[in-house]
C-alpha positions, 0 to 999 in steps of 0.5 A: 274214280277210274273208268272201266276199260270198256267205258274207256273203250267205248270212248275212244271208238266213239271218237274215232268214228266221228272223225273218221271219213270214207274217199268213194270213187268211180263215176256210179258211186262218187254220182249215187253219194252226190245225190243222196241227202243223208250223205255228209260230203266233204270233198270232191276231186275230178278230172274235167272229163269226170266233171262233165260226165258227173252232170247236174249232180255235182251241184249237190255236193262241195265245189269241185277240186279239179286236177289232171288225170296223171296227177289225181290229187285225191288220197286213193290207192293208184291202182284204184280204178277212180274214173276221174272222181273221188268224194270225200265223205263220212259213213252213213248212218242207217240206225238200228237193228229194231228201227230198220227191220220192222218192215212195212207192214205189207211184204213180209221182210228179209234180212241177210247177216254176216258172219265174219265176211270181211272182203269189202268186193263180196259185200259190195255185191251182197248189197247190190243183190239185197237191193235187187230182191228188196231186203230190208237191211244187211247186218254185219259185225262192227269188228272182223267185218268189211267197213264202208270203203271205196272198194266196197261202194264201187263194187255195190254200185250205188247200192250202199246210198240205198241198201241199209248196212247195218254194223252191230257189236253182237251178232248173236244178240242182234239174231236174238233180237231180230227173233223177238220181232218174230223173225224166222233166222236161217243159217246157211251150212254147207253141212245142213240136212235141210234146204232153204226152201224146206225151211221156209215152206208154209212160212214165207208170209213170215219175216225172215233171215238169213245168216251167212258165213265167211267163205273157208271158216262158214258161220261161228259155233255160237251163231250156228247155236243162235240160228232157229235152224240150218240150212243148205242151198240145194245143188246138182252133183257133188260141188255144192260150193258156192261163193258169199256173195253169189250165195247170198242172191240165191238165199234171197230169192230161195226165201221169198215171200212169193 
């Protein structure tokens, strides 16, 4: 009997994600992945500079394959500003959507979405600023999304060894599932009547996300039809324009519990 295409499908991605590897470099991403047990580290290319820099933390990863600055032997882009270092490694796995999101009990838990947001640089920063403001993960799309590279590792700097990213295949199922554990989901829409803070007045002590949208295009129609509400960011004068990843830190500190 033939298997369904989206068996077939579901195989085949299967198999590509278990042999699929991730070179991270840069000192601050290559030394943050070193020391975080959840990583599967593979391989290690360092100049001796680098080696001396990286510290004790080479000691918790595979022996280091060392090379010369002019001829960095690691399959990075040359024009990647490496610093000497470059870890081989597979992505991280941080769960589910359920398992990451239930918070502690205690504050009240954030959550940022993404939409279609695929520039690994504004993802990178989105997870530094959801470290920062104590979100508990950052859930983006499995396809038409920025996947976890070097580029995006250096940008988060450490934050993706710490931040939960989460890939799911339905953004819009995942919204649903997050508002069946109670969760108040904001999308953020230049066009909103409404402010975030007008949103969540009264209701900070509630768990809350935050959906954004890829810069040009914004959130989807069904992710718009998802959402409990939209929501602008409020601004001075007339440009109201602001970049993904800057817009994220501002929803999140718009958002907070205290």
């Amino acid at each position: 009997m033939k298997k369904p295409q989206w068996v077939v499908d579901k195989e085949r991605d299967k198999r590509a994600a278990a042999n699929h590897t991730v070179w991270l470099f840069g000192l601050h991403a290559v030394r943050d992945a070193l020391l975080n047990p959840a990583r599967e580290k593979l391989r290690l290319v360092v100049t001796r500079n680098a080696l001396d820099r990286l510290g004790d933390a080479v000691a918790h990863g595979p022996e280091p394959e060392m090379c010369e600055p002019r001829k960095f032997a690691a399959p990075i882009d040359p024009q990647s500003v490496h610093q000497g270092a470059a870890l081989e490694v597979k992505p991280l796995d941080w769960g589910n959507v359920v398992d990451r999101c239930m918070g502690d009990g205690v504050t009240p838990p954030r959550v940022l979405l993404l939409d279609r947001v695929t520039d690994p640089h504004n993802v990178g920063a989105i997870l530094r600023s959801a470290e920062v403001f104590g979100a508990q993960a950052v859930v983006a799309m499995s396809r038409h999304a920025a996947p976890e590279t070097g580029a995006l590792a250096k940008t988060a700097s450490g934050a993706l060894e710490r931040q939960p990213y989460l890939r799911v295949r339905n953004l819009a199922d995942a919204i649903v599932e997050l508002q069946g554990m109670g969760y108040l989901v904001l999308g953020l829409d230049g066009e909103a009547e409404g402010t975030i803070e007008q949103a969540v007045d009264g209701k900070r002590d509630r768990a809350i996300a935050l959906v954004l949208g890829a810069e040009g295009p914004g959130l989807r129609e069904k992710t718009k039809e998802t959402c409990d509400a939209l929501v602008k960011i409020d601004f001075a004068g007339e440009f109201g324009s602001l970049n993904v990843s800057n817009a994220a830190a501002v929803a999140l500190y718009a958002s907070r519990a205290t």
